[in-house]
GUTI-354178 format. One record per atom (N, C-alpha, C): x, y, z. Coordinates in pm, whole numbers, plus 50000, padded with zeros to 5 digits. Layout:
REM GUTI-354178
XYZ ...
***
This chain:
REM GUTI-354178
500844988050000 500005000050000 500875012450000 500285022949948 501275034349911 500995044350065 502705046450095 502125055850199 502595069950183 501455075250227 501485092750164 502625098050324 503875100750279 504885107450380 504825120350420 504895122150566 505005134050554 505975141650497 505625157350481 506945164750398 506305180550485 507415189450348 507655200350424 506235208050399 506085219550459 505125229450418 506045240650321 505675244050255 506375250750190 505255262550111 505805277050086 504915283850052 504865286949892 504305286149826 503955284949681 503995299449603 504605302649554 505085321149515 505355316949392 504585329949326 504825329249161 503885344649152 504085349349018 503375362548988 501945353448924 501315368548920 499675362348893 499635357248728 498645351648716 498535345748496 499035333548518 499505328548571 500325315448551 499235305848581 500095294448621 499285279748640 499305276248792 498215268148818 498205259448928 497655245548930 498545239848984 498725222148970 498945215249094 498045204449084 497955195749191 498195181549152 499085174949259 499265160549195 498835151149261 497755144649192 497235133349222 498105121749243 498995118949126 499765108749139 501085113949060 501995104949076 503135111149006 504295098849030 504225087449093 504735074049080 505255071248919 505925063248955 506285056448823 506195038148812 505005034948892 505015020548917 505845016149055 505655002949129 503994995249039 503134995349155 503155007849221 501945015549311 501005020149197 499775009349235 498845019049153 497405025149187 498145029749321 497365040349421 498235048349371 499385053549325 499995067849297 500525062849133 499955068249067 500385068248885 500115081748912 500665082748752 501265098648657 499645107348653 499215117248734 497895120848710 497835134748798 497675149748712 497625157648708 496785169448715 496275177348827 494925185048764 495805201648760 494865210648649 495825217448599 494695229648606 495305243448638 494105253948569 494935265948602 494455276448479 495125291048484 495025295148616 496225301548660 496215310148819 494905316648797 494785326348689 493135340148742 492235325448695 491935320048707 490805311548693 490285305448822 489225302648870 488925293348930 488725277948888 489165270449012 488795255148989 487395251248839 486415259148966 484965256348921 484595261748798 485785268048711 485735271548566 486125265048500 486845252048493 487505238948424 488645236348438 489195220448500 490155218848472 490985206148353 492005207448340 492975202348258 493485188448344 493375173048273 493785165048362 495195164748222 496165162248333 497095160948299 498315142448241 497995132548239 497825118748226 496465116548317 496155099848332 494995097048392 495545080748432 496755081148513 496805071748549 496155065648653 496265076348785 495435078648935 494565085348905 493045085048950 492185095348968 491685097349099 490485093849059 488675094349087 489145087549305 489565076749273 490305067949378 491495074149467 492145077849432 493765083449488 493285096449510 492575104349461 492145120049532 491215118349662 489895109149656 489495104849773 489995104749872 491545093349841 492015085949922 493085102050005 492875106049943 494095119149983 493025133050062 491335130250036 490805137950121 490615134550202 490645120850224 490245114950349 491495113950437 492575116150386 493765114650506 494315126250526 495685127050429 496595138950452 496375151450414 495045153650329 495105169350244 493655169950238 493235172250312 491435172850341 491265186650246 492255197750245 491875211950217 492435210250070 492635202849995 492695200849843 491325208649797 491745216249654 490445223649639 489945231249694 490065238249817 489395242949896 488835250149859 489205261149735 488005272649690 486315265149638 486525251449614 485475248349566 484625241549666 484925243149790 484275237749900 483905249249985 484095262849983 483475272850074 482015270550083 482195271450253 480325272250313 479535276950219 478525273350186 477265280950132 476325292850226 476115299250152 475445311850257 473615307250213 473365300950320 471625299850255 470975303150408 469515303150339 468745305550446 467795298150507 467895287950468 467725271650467 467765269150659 466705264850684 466685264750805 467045247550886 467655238350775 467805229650793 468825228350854 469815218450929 470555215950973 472295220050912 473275227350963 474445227950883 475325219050879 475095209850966 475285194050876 474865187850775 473475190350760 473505187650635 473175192550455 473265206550511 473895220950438 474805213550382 475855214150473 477785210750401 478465197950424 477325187550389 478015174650392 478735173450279 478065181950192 479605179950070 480835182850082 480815188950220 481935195750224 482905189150333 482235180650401 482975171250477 483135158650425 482855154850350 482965137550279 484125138450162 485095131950208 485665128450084 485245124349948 484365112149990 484035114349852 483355118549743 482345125549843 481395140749762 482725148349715 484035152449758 484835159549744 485315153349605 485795145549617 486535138049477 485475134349374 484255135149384 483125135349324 483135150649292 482905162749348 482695177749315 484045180949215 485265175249276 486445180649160 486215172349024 485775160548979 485715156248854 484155159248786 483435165648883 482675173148806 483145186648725 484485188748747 484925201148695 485505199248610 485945184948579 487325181148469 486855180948328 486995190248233 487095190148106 487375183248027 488865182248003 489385169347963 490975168447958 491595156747875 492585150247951 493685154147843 494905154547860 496015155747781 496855143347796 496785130547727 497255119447745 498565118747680 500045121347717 501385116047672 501545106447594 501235093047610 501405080347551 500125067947647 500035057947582 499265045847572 499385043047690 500645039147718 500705028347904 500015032547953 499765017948071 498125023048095 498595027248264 499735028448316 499965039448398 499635053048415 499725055048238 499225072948231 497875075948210 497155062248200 495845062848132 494805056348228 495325051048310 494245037348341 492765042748452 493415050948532 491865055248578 490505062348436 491595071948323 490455074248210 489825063648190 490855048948144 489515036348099 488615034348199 489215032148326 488105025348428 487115040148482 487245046948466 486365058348460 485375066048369 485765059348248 485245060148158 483645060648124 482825071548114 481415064048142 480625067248245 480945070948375 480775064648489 480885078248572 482155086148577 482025104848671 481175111948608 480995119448692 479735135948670 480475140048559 479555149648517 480005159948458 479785161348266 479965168048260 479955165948065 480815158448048 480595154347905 481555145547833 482755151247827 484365142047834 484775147347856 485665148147713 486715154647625 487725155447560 489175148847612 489475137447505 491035133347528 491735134047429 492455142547473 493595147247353 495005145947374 495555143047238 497205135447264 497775131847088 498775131647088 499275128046961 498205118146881 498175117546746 497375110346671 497605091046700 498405087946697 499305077146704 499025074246855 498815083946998 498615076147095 497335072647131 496205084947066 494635083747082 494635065446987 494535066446840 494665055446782 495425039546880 496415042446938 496455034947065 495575027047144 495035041347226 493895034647292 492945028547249 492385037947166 491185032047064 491305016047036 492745013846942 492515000646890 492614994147050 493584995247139 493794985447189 493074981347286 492004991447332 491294993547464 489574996347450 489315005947343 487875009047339 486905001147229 487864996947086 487234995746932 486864984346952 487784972047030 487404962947012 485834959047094 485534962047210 484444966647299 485224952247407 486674946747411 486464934347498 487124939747630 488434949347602 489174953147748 488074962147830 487384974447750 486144979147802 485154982347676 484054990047692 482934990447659 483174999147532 483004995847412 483355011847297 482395022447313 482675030947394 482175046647440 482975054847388 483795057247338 484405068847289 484505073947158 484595080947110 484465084946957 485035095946917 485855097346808 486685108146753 485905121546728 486335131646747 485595147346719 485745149046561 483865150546552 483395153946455 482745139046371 482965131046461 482465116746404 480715116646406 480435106346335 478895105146327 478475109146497 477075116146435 476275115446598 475655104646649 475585094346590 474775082746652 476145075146709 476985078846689 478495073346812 477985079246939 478545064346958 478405066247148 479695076447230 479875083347256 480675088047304 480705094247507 479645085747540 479615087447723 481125083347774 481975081847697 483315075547780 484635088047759 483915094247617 485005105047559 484875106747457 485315124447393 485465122847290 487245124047222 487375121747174 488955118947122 488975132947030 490615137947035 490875146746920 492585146746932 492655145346826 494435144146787 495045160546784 496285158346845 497185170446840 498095169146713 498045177646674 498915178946581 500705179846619 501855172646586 502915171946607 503655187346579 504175191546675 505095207146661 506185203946544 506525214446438 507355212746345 508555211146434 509585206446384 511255204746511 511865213846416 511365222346365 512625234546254 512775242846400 513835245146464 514295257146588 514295270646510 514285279246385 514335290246364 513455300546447 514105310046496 513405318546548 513025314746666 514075304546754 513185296346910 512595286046857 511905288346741 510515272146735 509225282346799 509365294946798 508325300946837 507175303946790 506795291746715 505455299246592 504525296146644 503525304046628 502325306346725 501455294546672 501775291446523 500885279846466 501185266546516 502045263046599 502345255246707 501865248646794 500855260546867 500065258346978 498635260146920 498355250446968 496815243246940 496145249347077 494675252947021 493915253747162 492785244447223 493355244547347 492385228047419 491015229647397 490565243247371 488875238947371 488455237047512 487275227347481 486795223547607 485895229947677 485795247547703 485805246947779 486835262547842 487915254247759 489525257147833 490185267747748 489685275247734 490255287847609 491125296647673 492015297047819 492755300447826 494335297147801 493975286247780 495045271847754 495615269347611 496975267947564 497215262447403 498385252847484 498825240547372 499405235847403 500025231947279 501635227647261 502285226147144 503025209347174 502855205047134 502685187847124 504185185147043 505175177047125 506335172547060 506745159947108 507235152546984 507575137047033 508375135147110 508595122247197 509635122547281 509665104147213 511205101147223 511705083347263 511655081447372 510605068647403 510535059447529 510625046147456 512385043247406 512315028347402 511935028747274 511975014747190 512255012047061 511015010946970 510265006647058 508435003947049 507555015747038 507875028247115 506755031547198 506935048847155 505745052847172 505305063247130 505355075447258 505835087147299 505295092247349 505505108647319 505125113947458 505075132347395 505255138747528 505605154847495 505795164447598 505425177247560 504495181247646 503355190447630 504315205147664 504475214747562 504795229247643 503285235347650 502975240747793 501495245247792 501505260847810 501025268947760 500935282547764 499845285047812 499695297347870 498485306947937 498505316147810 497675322047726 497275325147689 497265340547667 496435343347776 496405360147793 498295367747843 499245357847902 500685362647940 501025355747869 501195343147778 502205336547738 503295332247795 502775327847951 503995320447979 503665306647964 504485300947999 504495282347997 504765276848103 504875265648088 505865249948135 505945238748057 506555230948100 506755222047984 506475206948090 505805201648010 505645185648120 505785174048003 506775163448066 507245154948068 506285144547992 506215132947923 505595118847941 506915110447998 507085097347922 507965090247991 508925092447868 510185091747899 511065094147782 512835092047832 513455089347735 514525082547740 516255096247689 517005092947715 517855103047680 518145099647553 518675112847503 519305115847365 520375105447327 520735098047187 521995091147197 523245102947221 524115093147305 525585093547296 526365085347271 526995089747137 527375100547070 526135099746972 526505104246877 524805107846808 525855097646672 524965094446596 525395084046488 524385077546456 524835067246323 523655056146276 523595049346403 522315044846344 521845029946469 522435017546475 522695012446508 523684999446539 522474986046540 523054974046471 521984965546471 521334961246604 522094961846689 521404960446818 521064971746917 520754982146826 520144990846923 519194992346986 517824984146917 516764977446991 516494967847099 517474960747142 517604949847190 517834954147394 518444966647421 518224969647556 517794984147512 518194995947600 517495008047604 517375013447479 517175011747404 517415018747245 517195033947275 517535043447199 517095055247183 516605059747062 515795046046937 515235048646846 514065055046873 512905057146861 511625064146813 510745056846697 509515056946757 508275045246672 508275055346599 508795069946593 507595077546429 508915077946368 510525079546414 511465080846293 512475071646383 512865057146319 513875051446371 515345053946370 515395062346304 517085067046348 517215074246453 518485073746481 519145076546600 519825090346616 518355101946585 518545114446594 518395119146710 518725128946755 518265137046905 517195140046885 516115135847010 514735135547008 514445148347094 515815151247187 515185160247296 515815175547272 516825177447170 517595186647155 516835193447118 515545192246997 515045202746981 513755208347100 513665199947191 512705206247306 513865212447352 515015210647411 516195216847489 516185231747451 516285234147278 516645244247196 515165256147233 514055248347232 512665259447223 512605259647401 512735253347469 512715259247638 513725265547654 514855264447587 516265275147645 515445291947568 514865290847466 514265299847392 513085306747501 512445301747562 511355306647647 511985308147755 513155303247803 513125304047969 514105317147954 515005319347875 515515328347842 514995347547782 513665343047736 512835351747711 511455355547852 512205348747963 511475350548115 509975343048085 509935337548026 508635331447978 508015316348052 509005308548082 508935293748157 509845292748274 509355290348388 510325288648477 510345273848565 509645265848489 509275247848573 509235244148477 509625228548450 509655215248416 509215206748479 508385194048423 508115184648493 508675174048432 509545164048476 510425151248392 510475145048479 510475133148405 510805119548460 512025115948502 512065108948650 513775105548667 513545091248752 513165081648641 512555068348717 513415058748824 514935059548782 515875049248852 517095059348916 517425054549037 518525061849063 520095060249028 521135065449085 522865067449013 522755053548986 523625046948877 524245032948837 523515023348822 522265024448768 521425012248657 521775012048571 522195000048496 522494995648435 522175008248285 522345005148148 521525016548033 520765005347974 521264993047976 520434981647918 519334975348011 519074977848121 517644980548231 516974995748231 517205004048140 516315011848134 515415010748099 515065004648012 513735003747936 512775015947892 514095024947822 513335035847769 512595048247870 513425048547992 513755059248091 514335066548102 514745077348206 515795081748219 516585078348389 517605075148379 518355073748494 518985090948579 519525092048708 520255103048717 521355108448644 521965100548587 522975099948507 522095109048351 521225101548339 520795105548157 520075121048229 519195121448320 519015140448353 519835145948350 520465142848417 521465151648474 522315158348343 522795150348208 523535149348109 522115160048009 521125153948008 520325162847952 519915177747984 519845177548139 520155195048177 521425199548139 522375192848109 523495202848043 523325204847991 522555195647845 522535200347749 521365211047735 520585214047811 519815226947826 520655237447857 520985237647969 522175248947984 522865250347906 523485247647795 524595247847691 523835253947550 522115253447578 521865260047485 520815273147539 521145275947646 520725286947701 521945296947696 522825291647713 524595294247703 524705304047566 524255290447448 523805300447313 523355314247263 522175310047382 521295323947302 521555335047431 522685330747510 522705342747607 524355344247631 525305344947478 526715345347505 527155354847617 526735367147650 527025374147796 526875367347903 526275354847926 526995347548068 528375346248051 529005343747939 530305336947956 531195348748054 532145345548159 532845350448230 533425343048278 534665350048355 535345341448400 535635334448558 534565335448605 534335332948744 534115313248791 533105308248678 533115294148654 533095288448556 533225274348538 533155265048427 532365258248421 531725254848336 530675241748323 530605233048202 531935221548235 532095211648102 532615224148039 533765227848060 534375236247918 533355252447880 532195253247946 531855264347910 531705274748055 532225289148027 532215297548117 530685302448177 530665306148296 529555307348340 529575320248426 529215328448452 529155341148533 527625345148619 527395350248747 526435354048801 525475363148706 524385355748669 523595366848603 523035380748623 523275396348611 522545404948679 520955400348663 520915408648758 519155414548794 518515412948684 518785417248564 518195416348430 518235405048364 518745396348425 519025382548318 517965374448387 517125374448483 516365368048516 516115369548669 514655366848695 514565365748857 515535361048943 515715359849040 516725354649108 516115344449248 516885335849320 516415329849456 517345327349542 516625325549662 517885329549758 518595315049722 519995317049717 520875304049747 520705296849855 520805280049780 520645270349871 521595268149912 521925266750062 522895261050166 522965246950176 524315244250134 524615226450085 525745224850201 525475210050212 526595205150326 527815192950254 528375193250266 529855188550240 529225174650217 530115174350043 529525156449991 530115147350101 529215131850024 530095122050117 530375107850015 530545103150066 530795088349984 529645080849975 528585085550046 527205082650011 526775079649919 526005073449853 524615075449754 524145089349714 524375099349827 523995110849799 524255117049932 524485126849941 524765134350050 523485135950165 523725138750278 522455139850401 522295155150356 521165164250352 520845174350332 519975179750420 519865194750441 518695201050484 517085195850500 516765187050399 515835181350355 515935167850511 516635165550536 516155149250628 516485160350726 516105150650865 515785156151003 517495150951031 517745164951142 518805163251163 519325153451273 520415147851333 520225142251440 520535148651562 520755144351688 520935150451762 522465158551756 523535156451712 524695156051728 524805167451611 524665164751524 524545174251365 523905186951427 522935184951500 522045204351529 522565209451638 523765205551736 524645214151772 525935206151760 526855215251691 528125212551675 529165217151757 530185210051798 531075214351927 531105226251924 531575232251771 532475245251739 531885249251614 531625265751582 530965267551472 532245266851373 531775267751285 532455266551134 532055278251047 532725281650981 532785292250915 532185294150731 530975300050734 529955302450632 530815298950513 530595289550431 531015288550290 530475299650182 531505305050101 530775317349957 530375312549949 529215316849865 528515315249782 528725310449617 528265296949606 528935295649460 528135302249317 529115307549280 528175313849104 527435309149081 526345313149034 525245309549010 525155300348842 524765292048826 524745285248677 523845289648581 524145288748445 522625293948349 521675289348384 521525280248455 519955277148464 519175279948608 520205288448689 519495295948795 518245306248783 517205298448862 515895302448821 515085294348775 515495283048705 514875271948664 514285259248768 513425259248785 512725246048859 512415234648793 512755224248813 512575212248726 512065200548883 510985197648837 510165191348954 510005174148841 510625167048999 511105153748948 509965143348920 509435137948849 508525126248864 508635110948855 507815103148861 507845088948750 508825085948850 508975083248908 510255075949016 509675064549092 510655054149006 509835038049036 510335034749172 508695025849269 509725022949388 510525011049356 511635014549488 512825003949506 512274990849548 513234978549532 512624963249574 512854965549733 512314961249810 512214960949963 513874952349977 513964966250134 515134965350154 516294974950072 515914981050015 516704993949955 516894999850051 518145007350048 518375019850149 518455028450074 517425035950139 517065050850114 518645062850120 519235058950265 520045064750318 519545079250394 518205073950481 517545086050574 516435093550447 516905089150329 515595095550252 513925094750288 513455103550279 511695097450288 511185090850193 511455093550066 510575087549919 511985083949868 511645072549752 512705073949638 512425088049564 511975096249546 512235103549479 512775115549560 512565117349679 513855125249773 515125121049742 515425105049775 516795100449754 517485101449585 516615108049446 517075110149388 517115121549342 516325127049393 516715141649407 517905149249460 518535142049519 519375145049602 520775139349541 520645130249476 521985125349389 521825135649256 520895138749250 520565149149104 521535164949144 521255167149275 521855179449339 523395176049370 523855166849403 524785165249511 525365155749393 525475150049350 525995141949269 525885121749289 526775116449333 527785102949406 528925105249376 529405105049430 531235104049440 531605091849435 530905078749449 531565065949422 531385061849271 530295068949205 529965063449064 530735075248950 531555085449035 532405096448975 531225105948939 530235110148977 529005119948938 529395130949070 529675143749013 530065152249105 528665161949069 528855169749191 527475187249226 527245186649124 525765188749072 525345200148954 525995212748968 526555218948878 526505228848835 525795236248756 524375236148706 523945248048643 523275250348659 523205250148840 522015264848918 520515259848863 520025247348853 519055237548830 518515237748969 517375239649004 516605235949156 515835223849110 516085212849168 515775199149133 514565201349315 513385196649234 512225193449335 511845180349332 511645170849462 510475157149413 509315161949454 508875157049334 506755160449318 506855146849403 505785148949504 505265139449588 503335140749597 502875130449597 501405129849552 500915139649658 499785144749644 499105158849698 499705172249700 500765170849622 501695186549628 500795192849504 500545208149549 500265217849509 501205228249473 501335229149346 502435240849294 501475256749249 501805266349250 501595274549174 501175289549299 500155281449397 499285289149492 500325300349517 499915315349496 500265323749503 500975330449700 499215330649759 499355332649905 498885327150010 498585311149951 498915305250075 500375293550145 499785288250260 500775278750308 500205264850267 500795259750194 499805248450153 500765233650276 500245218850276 500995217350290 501485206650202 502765201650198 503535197150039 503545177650130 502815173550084 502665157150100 502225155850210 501735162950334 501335157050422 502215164050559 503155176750528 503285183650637 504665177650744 505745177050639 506855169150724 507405177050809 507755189150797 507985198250901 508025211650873 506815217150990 505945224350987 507055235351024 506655244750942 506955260950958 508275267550832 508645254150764 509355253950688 508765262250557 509345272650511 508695278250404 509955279550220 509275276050140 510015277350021 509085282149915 509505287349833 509075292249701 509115284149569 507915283949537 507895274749403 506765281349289 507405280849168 506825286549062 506535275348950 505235278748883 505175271648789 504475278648675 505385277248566 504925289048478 505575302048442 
***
């Protein structure tokens, strides 16, 4: 059984227009009380104006399960008292407002529809078994052509895995469509001229959802398999984020395909099998927006931690393959912003300098404690022990290190598969703390030293709320209280 940990409280800061996101699930197997499942809506918007599900692995089930324990105040704008004059009892006035599952019942009365990455039915599986069955209007599922066609054949057309309820937009009206209606995204051109900034790019969700466009680009997961990564814009500001499906790193070195490149992690692609960079041109159009103050979060997958094997990936990414892929973001933020170069640091051969005031927002520097031979270093993040929170003799404040190009950037971790029982964490709470933390800090036994490029690596943990402007929310269940941090999305 999945257990929801406590964590920190942390306070949620971002300027107004942007997004706010709540995570239902965000696992990467084979908990399937916590899968990849997202609810999404413009900051000036309210809930109760529509939201955006983001995969549909967890739903209807795992939000319940999360009002009834650790995060009762999920939603909360859509649960304020009613003002009536109703002389009946205020028990049973606002029993909707105390029942979980009137609660998880009232939020999927709001859900519009779904933005599905790829087929696995991790990202999908509460849509099938839900299919039909929640409040609300019909809903819209939209996703690359190739992954809707997916489901369809493999899950709805035949009527045997479930019931054929769904039907493509604009199809006959005597189609049944109580389960969904389907509509294909169109694939983003990969020409980078000009950023990749063409407005004909971004498609709008509809729905419903007309504050929302989204620009649809392939990603490699593995030799087979289809998937995608959504950059989502607000509309009225044009800012973004960019979220993840499941996806695998770029080859190294880049070259033809080798006859056995299929055979363990391949880094081919079901729509073009050669062994081109799949992610360089997302790298190239987010260094383009984050650089133009436009995106300041990522959501990616970081399923296995330091030293798995590349032939047990199975079309993932390890710490090793992020970590290698945020350089290569930084290196093309590096590009379009040659005035970092200075001579203060290095990163892999390229110079790096503190950005002024003008090069982007700024945050206070994080205070790091001296690596170890660990798995990953003990951090701020775990409870200290007794001995660690007073020290014989103080020690003397370390500078401050230069800041990297990608200071300012939040990249919030997901898809992080649990470990086989009996893993050591090493004092971590989640696997995805403990790889978060090799993402920051490096291993020193597998030769993976500090990030350098000023990357704020977050683990999304199920019930975390990003975006909330002014409140204290709390982030998984409240690990220790009074702790406050800033997080932006958008």
């Amino acid at each position: 059984m999945s257990i929801l940990h406590p964590r920190k409280k942390r306070r949620m800061d971002s300027h107004p227009g942007h997004f706010d996101l709540v995570v239902v699930g965000c696992g990467g197997g084979h908990d399937e009380t916590n899968l990849s499942a997202y609810l999404l809506k413009p900051r000036d918007k309210a809930w109760s104006d529509g939201i955006l599900g983001l995969e549909a692995g967890s739903g209807y089930g795992a939000l319940k399960r999360l009002f009834g324990t650790t995060h009762p105040h999920l939603f909360s704008s859509l649960f304020k008292p009613h003002q009536s004059k109703s002389k009946r009892p205020t028990n049973l006035l606002d029993k909707a407002h105390t029942s979980s599952v009137d609660k998880a019942h009232t939020v999927f009365t709001h859900l519009r529809a779904y933005l599905i990455t790829h087929a696995h039915l991790d990202h999908c599986a509460s849509l099938i078994i839900s299919s039909g069955s929640l409040p609300g209007p019909t809903r819209y599922i939209l996703g690359a052509q190739s992954v809707l066609e997916d489901l369809e054949r493999c899950i709805w057309k035949p009527g045997r895995c479930w019931p054929h309820i769904v039907g493509w937009d604009q199809s006959e009206p005597s189609s049944n469509t109580a389960g969904g209606i389907l509509r294909s995204l169109k694939l983003a051109s990969s020409d980078n001229k000009d950023g990749g900034d063409k407005d004909e790019d971004y498609l709008p969700i509809r729905a419903g959802l007309d504050d929302m466009s989204v620009r649809v680009v392939p990603l490699s997961h593995g030799c087979a398999y289809t998937s995608s990564a959504f950059f989502i814009r607000h509309m009225r500001t044009r800012h973004e984020f960019l979220f993840f499906g499941d996806v695998e790193a770029d080859p190294l070195p880049l070259g033809p395909p080798s006859a056995s490149s299929c055979t363990s992690s391949s880094n081919s692609h079901a729509v073009n099998s050669s062994a081109r960079p799949m992610l360089l041109p997302v790298w190239s159009h987010t260094a383009h927006l984050f650089t133009s103050n436009r995106l300041r979060a990522l959501l990616i997958e970081c399923s296995y931690p330091a030293g798995r094997p590349e032939s047990r990936l199975f079309g993932h990414l390890s710490v090793e393959g992020l970590r290698k892929e945020i350089k290569v973001l930084a290196d093309e933020v590096v590009k379009l912003q040659p005035s970092r170069i200075g001579g203060e640091k290095v990163i892999n051969s390229v110079k790096v300098r503190q950005p002024s005031g003008t090069d982007r927002p700024t945050r206070r520097p994080l205070k790091r404690r001296a690596s170890s031979d660990l798995p990953y270093p003990r951090t701020r993040s775990l409870v200290k022990s007794p001995a660690s929170a007073t020290p014989s003799s103080p020690s003397p404040s370390p500078a401050p290190a230069p800041a990297g190009p990608l200071s300012g950037l939040r990249v919030i971790v997901t898809h992080c598969k649990e470990p086989p029982p009996g893993f050591d964490l090493q004092g971590a709470q989640t696997i995805a703390d403990y790889i978060v933390e090799q993402l920051k800090f490096g291993v020193k036994s597998l030769g993976l030293g500090p990030d350098e490029t000023g990357v704020e690596y977050i683990a999304a943990c199920q019930g975390d709320e990003f975006g909330e402007p002014s409140l204290l929310f709390r982030i998984g269940g409240g690990r220790t209280a009074g702790v406050r941090y800033p997080h932006c999305l958008g």
